[in-house]
C-alpha positions as CSV (number, residue, x, y, z in Angstrom):
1,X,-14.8,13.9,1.2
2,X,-12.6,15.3,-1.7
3,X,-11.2,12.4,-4.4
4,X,-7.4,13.1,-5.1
5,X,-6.1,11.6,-8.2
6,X,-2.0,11.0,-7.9
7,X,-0.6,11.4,-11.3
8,X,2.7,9.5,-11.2
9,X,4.8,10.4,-14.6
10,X,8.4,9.6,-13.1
11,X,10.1,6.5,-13.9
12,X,12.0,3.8,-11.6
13,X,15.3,5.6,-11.9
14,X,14.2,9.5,-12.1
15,X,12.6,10.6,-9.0
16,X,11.9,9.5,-5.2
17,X,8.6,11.1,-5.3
18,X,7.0,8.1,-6.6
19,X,7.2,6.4,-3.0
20,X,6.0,9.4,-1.8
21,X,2.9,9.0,-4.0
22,X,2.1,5.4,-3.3
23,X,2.4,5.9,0.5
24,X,0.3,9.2,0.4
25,X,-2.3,6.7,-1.5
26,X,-2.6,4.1,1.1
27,X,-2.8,6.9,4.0
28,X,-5.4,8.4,1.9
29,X,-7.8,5.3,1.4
30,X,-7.3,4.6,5.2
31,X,-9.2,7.3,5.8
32,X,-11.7,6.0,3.3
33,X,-10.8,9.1,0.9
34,X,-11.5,8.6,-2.6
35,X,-8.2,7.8,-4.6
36,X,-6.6,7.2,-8.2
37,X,-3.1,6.7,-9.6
38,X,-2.5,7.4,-12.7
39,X,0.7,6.4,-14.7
40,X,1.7,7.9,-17.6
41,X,5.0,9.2,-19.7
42,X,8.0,7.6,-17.8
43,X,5.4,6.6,-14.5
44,X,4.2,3.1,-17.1
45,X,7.3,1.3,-16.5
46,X,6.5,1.1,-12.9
47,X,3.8,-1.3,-14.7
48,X,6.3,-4.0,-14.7
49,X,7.0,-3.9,-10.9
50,X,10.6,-3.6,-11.3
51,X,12.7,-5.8,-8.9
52,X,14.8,-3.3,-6.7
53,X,16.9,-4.2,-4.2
54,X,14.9,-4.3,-0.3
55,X,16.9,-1.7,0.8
56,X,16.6,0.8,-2.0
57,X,14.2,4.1,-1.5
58,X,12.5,2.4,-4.7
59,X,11.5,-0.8,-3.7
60,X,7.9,-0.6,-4.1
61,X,5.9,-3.0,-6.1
62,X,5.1,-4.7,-3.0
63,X,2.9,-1.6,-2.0
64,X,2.0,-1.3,-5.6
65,X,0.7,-4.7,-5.4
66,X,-1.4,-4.1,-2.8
67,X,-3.0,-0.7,-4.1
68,X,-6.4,-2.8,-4.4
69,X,-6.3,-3.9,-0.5
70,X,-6.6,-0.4,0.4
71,X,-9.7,-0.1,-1.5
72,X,-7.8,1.9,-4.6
73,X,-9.4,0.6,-7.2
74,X,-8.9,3.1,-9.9
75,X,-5.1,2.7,-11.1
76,X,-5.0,3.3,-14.5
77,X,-2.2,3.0,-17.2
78,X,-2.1,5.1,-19.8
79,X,-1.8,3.6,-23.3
80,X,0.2,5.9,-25.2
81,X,3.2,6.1,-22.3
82,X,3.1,2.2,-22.9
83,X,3.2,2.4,-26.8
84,X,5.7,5.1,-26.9
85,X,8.0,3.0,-24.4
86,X,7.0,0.2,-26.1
87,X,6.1,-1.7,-23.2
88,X,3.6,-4.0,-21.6
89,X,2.6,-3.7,-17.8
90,X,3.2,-6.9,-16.0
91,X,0.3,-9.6,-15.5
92,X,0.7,-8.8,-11.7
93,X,-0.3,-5.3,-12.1
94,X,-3.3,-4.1,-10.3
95,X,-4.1,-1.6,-12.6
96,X,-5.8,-0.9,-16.2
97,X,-4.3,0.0,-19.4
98,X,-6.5,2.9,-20.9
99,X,-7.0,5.6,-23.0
100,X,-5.8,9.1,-22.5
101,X,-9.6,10.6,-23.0
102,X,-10.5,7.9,-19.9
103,X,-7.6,9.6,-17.6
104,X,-8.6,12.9,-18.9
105,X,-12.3,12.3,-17.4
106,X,-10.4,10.7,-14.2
107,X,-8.7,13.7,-13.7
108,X,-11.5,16.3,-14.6
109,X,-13.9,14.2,-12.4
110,X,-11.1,14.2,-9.3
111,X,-11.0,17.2,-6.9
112,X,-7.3,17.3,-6.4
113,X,-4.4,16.3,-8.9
114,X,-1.1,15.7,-7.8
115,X,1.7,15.0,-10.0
116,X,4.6,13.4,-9.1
């Protein structure tokens, strides 16, 4: 089966795509299909799992949160998004803080990128 890596670059308060993103995730790993998120640029600050109200289209970090129940293991932060925005993902965060050459081999190593 093909690996997809979902590149997610928008922030809490630009795009709807994200939620798009995370669900195509879990749908994906249900079906046992290899998958990443990545975060990087604006996509960091979903790091800190904002708080949005239940009825808003970005109410997430519940599904963020459970990334790792669906078996996606490989959510990875990238480090210069978080220095730039000067910002620290939250202890609750599933995912990694890393280097950019560690997302560029996740990416090259993925058969599909899709960038939200």
């Amino acid at each position: 089966m093909k690996s997809v890596a979902l590149v997610i670059r928008s922030g809490p308060t630009q795009a709807l795509g994200t939620r798009e993103m995370i669900d195509m995730a879990l749908v994906l790993s249900t079906f046992e299909c290899p998958v990443s998120v990545v975060l990087q640029d604006a996509g960091v600050l979903w790091a800190k799992l904002p708080n949005m109200p239940e009825g808003s289209a970005l109410a997430i970090s519940g599904k963020l949160k459970s990334l790792p129940l669906y078996d996606v293991e490989t959510i990875l932060v990238d480090h210069e998004s978080c220095r730039s925005w000067d910002f620290e993902p939250s202890d609750q965060f599933p995912g990694s803080v890393v280097s950019h050459e560690t997302i560029k081999r996740c990416l090259d190593d993925s058969d599909i990128v899709l960038e939200a």
